[in-house]
C-alpha positions in Angstrom: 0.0 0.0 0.0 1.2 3.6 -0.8 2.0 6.0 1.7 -0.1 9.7 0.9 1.4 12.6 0.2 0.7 15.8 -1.4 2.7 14.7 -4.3 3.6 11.9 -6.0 7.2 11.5 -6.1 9.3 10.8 -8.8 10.3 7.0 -7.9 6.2 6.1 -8.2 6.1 7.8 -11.5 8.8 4.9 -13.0 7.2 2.2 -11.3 3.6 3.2 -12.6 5.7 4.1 -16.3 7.5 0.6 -15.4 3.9 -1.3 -15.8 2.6 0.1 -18.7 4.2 -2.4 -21.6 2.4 -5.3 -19.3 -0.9 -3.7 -21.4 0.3 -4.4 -24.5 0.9 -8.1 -23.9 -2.8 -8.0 -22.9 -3.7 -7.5 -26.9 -2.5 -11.2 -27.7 -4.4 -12.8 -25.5 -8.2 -13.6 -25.7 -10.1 -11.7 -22.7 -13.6 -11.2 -21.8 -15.2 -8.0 -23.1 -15.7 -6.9 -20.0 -12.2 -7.8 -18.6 -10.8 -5.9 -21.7 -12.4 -2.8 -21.2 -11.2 -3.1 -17.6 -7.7 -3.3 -18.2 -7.8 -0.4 -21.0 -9.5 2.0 -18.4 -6.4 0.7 -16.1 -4.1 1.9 -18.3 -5.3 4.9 -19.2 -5.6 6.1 -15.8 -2.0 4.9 -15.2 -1.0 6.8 -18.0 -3.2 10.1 -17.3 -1.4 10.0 -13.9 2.2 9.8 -15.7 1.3 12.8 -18.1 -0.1 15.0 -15.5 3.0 14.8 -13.2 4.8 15.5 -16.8 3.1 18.5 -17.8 3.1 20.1 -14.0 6.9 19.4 -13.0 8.3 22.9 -13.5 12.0 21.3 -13.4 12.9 20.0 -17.1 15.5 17.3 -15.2 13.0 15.3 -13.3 11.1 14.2 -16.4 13.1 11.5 -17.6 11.4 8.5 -15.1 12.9 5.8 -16.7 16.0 6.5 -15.5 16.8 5.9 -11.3 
């Protein structure tokens, strides 16, 4: 479980950026409608999360999350 804080530090950011190509494996395997839709509403929230700590971070050098 996460700890809260008023924002989300950098280190969440690559592990949330870290789970996103686990989607893609999702479109080779058969899923239920349902369960589908489910996982692409997942992802996109994952991803909304990832862009809006992109857009707000003021300092150019803590964009790059891939990196530790």
């Amino acid at each position: 479980m996460s700890r809260l804080a008023k924002t989300t530090e950098p280190k969440a950011l690559r592990v949330l950026l870290h789970t996103l190509p686990f989607f893609g494996q999702l479109e080779h395997l058969r899923m239920s409608a349902q369960d589908a839709f489910d996982a692409r509403q997942a992802e996109n929230l994952l991803r909304g999360i990832i862009e809006n700590k992109d857009d707000s971070n003021d300092n150019p050098k803590n964009n790059d999350y891939g990196n530790d």
